[in-house]
C-alpha positions, 0 to 999 in steps of 0.5 A, a space after each residue: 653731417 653738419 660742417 663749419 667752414 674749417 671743417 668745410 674746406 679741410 673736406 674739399 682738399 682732401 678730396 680735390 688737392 690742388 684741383 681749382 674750383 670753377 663754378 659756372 651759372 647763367 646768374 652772377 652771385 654779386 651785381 654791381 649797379 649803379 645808385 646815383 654817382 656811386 657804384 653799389 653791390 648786392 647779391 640776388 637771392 637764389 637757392 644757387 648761391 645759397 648752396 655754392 657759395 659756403 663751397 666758394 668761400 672754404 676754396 676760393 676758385 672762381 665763379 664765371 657768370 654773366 655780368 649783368 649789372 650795369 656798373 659790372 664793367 666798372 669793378 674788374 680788373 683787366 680779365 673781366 675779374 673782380 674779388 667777392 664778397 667785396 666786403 671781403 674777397 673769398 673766390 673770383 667772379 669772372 663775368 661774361 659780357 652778353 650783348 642785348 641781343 645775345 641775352 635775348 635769343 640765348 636766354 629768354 629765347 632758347 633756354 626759356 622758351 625751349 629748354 624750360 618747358 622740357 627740362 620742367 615738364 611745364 604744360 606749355 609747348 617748347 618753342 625752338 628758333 633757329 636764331 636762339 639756337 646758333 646765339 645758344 650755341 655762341 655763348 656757351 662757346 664764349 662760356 667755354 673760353 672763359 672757363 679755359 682761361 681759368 682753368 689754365 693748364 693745371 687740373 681743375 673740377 668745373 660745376 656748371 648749373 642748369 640747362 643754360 649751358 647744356 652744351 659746355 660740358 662737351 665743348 670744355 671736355 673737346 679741348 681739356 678732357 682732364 676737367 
């Protein structure tokens, strides 16, 4: 079945009503960097957006990811939020801020020098620190929180990508079983 955005988002309410829509990725759909003085945006090419982002655009909802870009901080607004596409906003990006060291052990230790190998069946041995393991735990705790606050109270269906986050589901379902 081939869908257009109308038809899209007539879908999506009629399956989910009033639910918010949280999407959750390790990697931000838009990056704010600097050029010179001025502040620019690009979107990375990544399968990830290329299949969730139609999705965001017929629902509006929230994207929550990691603000990687070094001009990031400089386009939200008081809740780390800022309106994409910037052009013309369709759904929030909610980022995250990891430190240097944060992003080392969470991500290039414990997500892909452990989880990787396991999760892709690579030839290579999965190494397992126990300083990447209590920073992977710590993010996806920061992760948690900040889909918390954009759920609220109200119901919300929450898609998390990828193994970076393998212990999200259960830290959101602690606190709000109903996601």
């Amino acid at each position: 079945m081939s869908l257009d955005a109308e038809g899209l988002r007539k879908v999506i309410a009629n399956r989910m009503g009033d639910e918010k829509v949280i999407v959750v990725s390790n990697r931000e759909p838009y990056i704010h960097s600097y050029v010179g003085e001025a502040i620019r945006h690009s979107a990375p090419v990544s399968g990830l957006i290329t299949a969730l982002e139609p999705v965001m655009y017929a629902c509006g909802g929230t994207w929550v990811a990691h603000g990687s870009g070094d001009a990031d901080r400089e386009v939200v607004d008081e809740h780390d939020r800022v309106g994409v596409p910037p052009e013309e906003p369709r759904y929030q990006l909610k980022r995250v801020w990891l430190s240097k060291a944060e992003e080392e052990d969470y991500y290039y230790g414990f997500s892909n020098q452990g989880l990787w190998p396991l999760c892709h069946l690579a030839y290579t041995r999965p190494r397992f620190r126990r300083q990447h393991w209590q920073a992977y735990k710590e993010v996806n705790q920061k992760f948690a929180r900040a889909v918390l606050e954009e759920a609220g109270s109200g119901p919300a269906w929450v898609f998390i990508q990828d193994y970076h986050f393998a212990l999200l589901p259960k830290m959101l379902k602690e606190t709000r079983p109903d996601l």
